[in-house]
N, C-alpha and C positions, 0 to 999 in steps of 0.2 A: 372179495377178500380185503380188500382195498378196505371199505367201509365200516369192517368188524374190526380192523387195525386200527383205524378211527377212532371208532367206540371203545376201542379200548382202553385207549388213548388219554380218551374227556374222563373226568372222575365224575363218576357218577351219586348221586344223594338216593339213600334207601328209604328217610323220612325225614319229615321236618314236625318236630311237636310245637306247639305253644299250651302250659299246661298250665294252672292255678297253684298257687300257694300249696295245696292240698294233695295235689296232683291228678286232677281232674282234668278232663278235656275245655280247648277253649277252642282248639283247629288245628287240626291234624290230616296231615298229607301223607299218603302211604304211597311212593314208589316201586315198590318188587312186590313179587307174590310170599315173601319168607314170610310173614304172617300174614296163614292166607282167612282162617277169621276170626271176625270181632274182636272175640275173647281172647283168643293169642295177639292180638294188637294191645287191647286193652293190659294184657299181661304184661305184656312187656314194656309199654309205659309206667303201668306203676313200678317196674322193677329198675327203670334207670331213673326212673324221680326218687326211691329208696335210696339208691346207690349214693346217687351224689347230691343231698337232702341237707347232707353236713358240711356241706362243704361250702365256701365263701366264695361266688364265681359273681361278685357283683360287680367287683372293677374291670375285671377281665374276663374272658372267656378259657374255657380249663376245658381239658380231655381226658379223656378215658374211656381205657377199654376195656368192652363189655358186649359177653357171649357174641366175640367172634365180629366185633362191629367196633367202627372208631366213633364216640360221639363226643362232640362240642356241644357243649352249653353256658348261658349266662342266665342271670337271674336279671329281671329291674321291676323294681317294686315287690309286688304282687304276685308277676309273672315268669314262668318258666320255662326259656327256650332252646331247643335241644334241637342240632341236625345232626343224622345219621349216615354214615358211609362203610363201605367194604373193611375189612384187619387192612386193608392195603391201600388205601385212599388216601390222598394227602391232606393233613392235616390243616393245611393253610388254607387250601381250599374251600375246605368244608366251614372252615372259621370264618370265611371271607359270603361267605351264604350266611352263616348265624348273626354275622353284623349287618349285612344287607339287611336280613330281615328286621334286626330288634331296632337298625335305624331307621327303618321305612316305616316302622309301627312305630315308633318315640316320635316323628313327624306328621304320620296322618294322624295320629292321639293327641297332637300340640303339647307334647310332653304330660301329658298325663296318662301315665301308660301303668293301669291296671286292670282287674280283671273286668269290672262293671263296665268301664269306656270298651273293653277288647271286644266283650259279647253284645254291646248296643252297637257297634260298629263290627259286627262279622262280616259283613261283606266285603269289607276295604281285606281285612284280615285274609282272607281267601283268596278274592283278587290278588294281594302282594304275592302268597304263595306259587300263584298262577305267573305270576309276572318274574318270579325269582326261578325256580327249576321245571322242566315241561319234561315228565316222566323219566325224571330222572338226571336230566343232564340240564345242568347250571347255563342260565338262560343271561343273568344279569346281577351283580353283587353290589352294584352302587345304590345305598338308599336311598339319597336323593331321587335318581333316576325311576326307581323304584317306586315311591311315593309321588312324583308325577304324575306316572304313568296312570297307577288306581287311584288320584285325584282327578282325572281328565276323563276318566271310565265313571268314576261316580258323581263329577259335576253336573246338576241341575240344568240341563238347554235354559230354561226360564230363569236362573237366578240370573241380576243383574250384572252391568258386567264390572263393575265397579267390586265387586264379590269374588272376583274369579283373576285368576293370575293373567298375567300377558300370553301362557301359551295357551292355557285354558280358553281366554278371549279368544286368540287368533283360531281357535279349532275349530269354537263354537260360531264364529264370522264365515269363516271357511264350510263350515255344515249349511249355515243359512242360506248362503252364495250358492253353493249345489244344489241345496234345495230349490232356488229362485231358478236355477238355469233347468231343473230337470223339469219346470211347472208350463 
């Protein structure tokens, strides 16, 4: 009982979009079973890309509620990013996830954050996802941190270390070191 109090507790994320200009998929993370397929996913993306298409969420991040769900979104550039949570979910929270994210992704993109760099770097894009909510419940909101994290997961062992940040170095020094000792 203890642990459902818990859970009840943490706000929990239903999805997190990243969508194109268009309102296309770019990466999308589906949390609960409420749309349980494709097509009802797909639905209901383009109907909160419709909804808030007019609206100017490029300096800030804006809400609205929609069929039964709180979601935040901003826009930068190109791109459009949307988290979703329960009518009951705190709003700051959920905003405090949309800015992790679009800041994690404005840093692994080196500020060119469009749709072209988003889909030749899917993987960082998903990684962050990974790194940001783990089924559901908000894992980590700081983008720096964030961006770290899935720069240390996608740094190159081989690239130089001249290439690679201090914790980057020290990770890949510390890989090598285990490696040498387990040899």
């Amino acid at each position: 009982m203890a642990n459902s109090a818990r859970r009840d507790a943490c706000p929990l994320i239903k999805n997190v979009l990243l969508l194109d200009s268009e309102g296309r998929r770019v990466a999308v993370k589906y949390y609960t079973d409420e749309w349980p397929t494709n097509s009802a996913k797909l639905a209901f993306e383009r109907s909160v890309f419709i909804k808030t298409l007019k609206t100017n969420a490029r300096a800030e991040a804006e809400i609205v509620m929609f069929e039964n769900n709180v979601v935040v979104y901003k826009f930068v550039q190109d791109l459009h990013f949307f988290v979703t949570g329960g009518e009951s979910e705190n709003e700051l929270a959920l905003a405090a996830v949309l800015q992790g994210f679009s800041d994690a992704v404005t840093l692994l993109l080196r500020g060119n954050v469009d749709q072209k760099e988003a889909l030749e770097n899917l993987d960082m894009m998903f990684l962050c996802l990974d790194e940001i909510v783990d089924g559901g419940m908000i894992l980590e909101t700081d983008g720096n941190m964030i961006a770290g994290k899935v720069a240390t997961h996608t740094m190159d062992d081989g690239a130089p270390l001249s290439e690679q940040t201090i914790t980057q170095a020290l990770a890949t020094a510390r890989d090598h070191f285990t490696r040498s000792l387990l040899r």
